[in-house]
N, C-alpha and C positions, 0 to 999 in steps of 0.2 A: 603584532596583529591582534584584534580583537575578536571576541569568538561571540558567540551569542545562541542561546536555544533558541531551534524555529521548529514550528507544528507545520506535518506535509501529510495531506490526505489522499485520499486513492479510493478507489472503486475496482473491479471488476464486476462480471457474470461468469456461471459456470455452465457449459452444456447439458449435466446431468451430475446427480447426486452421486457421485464416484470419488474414490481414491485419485486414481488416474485425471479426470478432468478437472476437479478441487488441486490437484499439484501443477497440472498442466496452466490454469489462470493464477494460479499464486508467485509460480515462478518468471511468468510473462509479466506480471505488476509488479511484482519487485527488482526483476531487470529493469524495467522500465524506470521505476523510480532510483535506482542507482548508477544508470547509465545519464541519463538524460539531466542528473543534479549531480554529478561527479561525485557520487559520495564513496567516504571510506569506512566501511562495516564499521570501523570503530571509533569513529564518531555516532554511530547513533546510539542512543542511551535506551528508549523503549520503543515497543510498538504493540500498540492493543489492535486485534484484529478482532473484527465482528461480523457474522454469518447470520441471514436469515432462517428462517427457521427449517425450510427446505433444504437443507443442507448440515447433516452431520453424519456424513462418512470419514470426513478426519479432520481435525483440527488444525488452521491456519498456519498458526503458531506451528504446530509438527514440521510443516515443510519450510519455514523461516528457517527454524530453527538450525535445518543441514547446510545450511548454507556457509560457504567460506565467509568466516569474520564473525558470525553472526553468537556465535557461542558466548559471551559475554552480553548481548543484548537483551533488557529482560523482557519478557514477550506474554501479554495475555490475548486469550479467548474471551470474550464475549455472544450472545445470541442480539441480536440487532430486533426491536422494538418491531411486531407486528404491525404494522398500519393495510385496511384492506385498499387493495389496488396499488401497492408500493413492488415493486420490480423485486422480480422473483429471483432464486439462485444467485444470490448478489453477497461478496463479501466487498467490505470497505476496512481503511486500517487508518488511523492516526497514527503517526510515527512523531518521535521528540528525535531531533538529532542537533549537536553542537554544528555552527557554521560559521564560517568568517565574516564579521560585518566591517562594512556593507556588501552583502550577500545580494544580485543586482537580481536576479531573478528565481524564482523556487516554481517548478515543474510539477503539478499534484498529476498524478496518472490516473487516468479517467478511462479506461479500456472497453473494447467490447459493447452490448448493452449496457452500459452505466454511462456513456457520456454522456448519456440523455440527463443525468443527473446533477451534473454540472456544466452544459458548454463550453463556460465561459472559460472552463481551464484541461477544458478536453485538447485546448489545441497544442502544437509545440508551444514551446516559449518563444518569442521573438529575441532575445537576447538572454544569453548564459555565460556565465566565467570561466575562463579557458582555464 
């Protein structure tokens, strides 16, 4: 079988500049994105996470980090490019992960107020590899 590096993006919103709600959307989008593309923590290689500016009561990366599998993954922080009138309490993440090609469909998790940010990939996927 052939493996191939693929880029999968994501978005959430957070309710409120908190601990607790920054854990609560980080852990909802990263299920998402490992449920929904059947991945195994140790195929991913990186994942840069980026917060607008509203938002630094803890670092993305911190709660990636505790996750089973994930310890090996190397994981950055970034602050996400002010633009006025760009949707507020919003973390989005690039992730690089190895995948079997041909890989038929890849899932980017679009959650909460951020799907407005991409529709197009807000929705399920119509087909995924069992």
């Amino acid at each position: 079988m052939e493996w191939r590096v693929r880029a999968i993006r994501g978005a959430t919103t957070v309710s409120e500049n908190s601990v607790e709600a920054i854990g609560e959307a980080v852990t909802e989008l990263l299920d998402e994105l490992e449920k929904h593309n059947h991945l195994d923590p140790n195929d991913i290689i990186s994942a840069i996470f980026s917060a607008t500016r509203d938002l630094d009561a803890i670092f993305p990366a911190a709660i990636a980090r505790k996750r089973p599998g994930w310890e090996n993954v190397a994981l950055l922080d970034v602050q996400q490019m002010h633009v006025q009138g760009d949707l507020e309490r919003c973390i989005r993440f690039l992730i690089h992960v190895n995948l079997p090609y041909p890989h038929v469909t890849i899932y980017h998790p679009y959650l909460r107020k951020a799907q407005n940010l991409r529709p197009d990939w807000s929705l399920p996927p119509s087909r995924l590899p069992l």
